[in-house]
C-alpha positions, -999 to +999 in steps of 0.1 A: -710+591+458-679+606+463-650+573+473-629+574+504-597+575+477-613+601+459-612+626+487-575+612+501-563+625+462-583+661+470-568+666+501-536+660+493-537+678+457-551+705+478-525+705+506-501+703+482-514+732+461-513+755+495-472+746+503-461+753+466-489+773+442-473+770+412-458+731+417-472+706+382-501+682+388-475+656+371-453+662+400-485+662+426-494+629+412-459+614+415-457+619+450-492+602+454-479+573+436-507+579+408-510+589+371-515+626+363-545+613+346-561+598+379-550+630+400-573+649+373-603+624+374-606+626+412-613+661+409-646+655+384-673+674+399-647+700+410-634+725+382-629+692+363-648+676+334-652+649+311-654+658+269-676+632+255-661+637+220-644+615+195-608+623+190-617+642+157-640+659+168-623+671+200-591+679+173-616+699+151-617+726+180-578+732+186-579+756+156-607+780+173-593+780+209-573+814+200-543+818+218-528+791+236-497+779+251-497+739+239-478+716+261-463+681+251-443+663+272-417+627+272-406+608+301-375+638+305-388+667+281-413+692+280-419+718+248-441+748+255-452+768+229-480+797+228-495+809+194-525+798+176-538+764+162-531+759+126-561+743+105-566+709+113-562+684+081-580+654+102-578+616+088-595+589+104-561+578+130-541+606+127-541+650+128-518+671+112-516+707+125-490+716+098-476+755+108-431+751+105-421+778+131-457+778+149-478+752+166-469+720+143-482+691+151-493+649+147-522+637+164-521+598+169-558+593+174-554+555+186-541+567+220-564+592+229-585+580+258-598+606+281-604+646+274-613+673+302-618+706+305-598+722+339-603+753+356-575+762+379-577+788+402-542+806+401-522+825+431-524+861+431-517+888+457-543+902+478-546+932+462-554+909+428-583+893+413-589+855+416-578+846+381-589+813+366-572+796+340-592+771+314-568+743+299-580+711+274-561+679+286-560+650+267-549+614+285-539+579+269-556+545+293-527+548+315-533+586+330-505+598+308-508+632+293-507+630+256-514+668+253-518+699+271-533+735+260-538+765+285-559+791+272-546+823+270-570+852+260-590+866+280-624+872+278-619+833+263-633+828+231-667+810+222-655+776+216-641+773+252-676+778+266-692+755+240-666+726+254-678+733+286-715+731+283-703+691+269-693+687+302-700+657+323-688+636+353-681+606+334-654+585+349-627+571+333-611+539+336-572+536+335-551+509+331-515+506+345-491+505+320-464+478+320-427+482+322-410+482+291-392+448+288-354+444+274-350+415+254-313+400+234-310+419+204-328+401+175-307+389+142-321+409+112-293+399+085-312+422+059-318+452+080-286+472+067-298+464+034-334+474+033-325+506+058-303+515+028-328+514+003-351+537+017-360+566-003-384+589+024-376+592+058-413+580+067-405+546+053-384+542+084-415+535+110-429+509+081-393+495+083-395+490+125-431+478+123-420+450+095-394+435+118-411+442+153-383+462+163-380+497+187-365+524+175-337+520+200-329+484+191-328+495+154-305+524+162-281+497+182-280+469+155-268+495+130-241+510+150-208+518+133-232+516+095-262+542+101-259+553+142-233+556+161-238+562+202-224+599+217-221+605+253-250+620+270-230+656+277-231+656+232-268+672+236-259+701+256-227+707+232-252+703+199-271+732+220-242+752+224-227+749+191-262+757+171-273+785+188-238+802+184-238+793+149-279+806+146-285+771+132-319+766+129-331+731+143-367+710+147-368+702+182-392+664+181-408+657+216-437+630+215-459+618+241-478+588+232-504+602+216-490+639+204-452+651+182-448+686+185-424+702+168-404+738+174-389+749+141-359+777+145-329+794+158-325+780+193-312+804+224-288+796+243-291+770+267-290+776+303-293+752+336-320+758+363-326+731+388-304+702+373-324+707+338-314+720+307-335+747+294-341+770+260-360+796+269-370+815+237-396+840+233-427+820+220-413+782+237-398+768+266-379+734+262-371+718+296-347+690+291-337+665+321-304+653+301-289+643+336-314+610+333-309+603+296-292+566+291-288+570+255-278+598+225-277+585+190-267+600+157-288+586+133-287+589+090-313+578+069-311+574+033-334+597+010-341+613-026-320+641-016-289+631+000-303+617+033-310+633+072-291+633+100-308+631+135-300+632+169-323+608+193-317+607+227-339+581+249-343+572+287-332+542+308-362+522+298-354+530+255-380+558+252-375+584+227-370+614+248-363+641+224-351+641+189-330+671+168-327+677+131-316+703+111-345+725+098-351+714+059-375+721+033-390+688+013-369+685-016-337+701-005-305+687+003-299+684+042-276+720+055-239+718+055-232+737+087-254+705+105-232+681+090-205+703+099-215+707+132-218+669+135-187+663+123-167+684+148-187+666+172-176+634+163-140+647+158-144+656+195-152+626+209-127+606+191-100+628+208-120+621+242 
């Protein structure tokens, strides 16, 4: 039986869906004061249903969905990108869909909680045809999209169809998430020394994990040795300065369950609604910089003379978006990013 809350959600999802077409269920569910994940769930039964797969096996059909525009999202950035799933190289926690310039992507398996299958019915003019559009949404326990594809072909290919005869109107259960708590900075008199001696950028999450730290307090306990802060205005002048120069750069955004990755020459920026945007021809990256607390330059040590990132992270220390300079394994990091820093810093010291 439908619940009394259950319909209160449809009604306004649906009122709100008549005022603006086009407006994002994320945005919907903030005004109900509900995840995105529980706005979707109340429509089960209704153009909404449940995948009963395993993460792996609901990965193993990304690469036969055909054209898609993938969607992954942090607290202040989204990163649209349409092409085609690469092939899936699928380990028992984690995905890789490996494709530099294309759909690249990590799957972190332990946070994927609830999958559905959506059709939406979007606005058209009278003298259109109701088009529907499919879309495979993936949810962590707290409601919070970990991953987002829209389909794009149309007829849709078989595998859509297959997902939807898996169908079914189970319910999930989500959790509220808990606040992210500050704490004192902790005292980690070898940190300096064992962030030094790393040889592969990838020992850097074994070297947060060992001492129990965020990424954030890292960044702040090395500041003035590996990280140094920049203002919050340094993002849109890294922008700027890269897409004049036809820099390429590897956009990071992560959700918790999903990092994609845009690989290449960025255009140039442009402001629409308070946002920051790149609008290229195969991705969008929508960028609320206004509400980001924190930029960091970051430099890790490796075989090949060390990376350089950029890491910029909200008021409550999430990793919003992170920048680095486009690089083959092997190969020394590009001057003209170092460069670029460089000025950057040379800036703000006159500032």
């Amino acid at each position: 039986m439908i619940s009394s809350q259950q319909i209160a959600i449809i009604e306004a999802l649906d009122a709100a869906r008549a005022a603006q077409p086009r407006l994002p269920a994320i945005e919907i569910a903030e005004r109900l004061s509900i995840s995105e994940g529980e706005l979707q769930a109340a429509r089960l039964g209704r153009n909404v249903w449940t995948l009963p797969l395993t993460p792996n096996e609901l990965a193993a059909y990304l690469p036969q969905l055909g054209r898609v525009k993938a969607l992954t999202r942090s607290r202040l950035a989204v990163l649209e990108q349409t092409g085609d799933y690469p092939a899936l190289r699928d380990r028992p926690q984690t995905g890789l869909l490996l494709a530099p310039g294309g759909l690249d992507l990590r799957l972190l398996y332990l946070h994927w909680y609830w999958a559905c299958l959506i059709r939406d019915l979007m606005p058209s003019s009278n003298e259109e045809e109701p088009q529907w559009r499919w879309s495979l949404q993936i949810f962590n326990q707290h409601g919070c999209a970990v991953h987002k594809c829209f389909a794009l072909e149309n007829p849709l290919p078989r595998p859509w169809g297959a997902l939807a005869a898996l169908g079914t109107q189970d319910t999930p259960a989500f959790t509220q998430s808990m606040p992210r708590l500050k704490r004192p900075l902790p005292k980690i008199p070898t940190l300096a020394s064992e962030w030094g001696e790393m040889r592969d950028v990838h020992q850097f999450f074994a070297l947060l994990k060992r001492h129990h730290l965020e990424r954030i307090e890292a960044n702040q306990l090395m500041e003035g040795r590996f990280t140094r802060a920049l203002p919050t205005r340094s993002l849109e002048t890294v922008f700027q300065q890269a897409s004049q120069r036809a820099l390429p750069l590897m956009l990071f955004v992560a959700s918790p369950g999903c990092v994609q990755i845009r690989t290449g020459i960025l255009p140039t920026p442009q402001r629409a609604r308070g946002w920051l945007n790149l609008f290229g021809e195969q991705f969008t990256l929508h960028l609320d910089d206004t509400a980001i607390d924190q930029v960091w330059q970051v430099s890790k040590p490796n075989r090949d003379g060390g990376v350089t990132s950029i890491e910029a992270f909200d008021a409550q220390g999430a990793l919003v978006l992170q920048l680095y300079a486009e690089r083959q394994e092997g190969r020394a990091e590009r001057r003209e990013w170092r460069q670029l820093l460089d000025e950057l810093g040379k800036q703000e010291a006159v500032a």
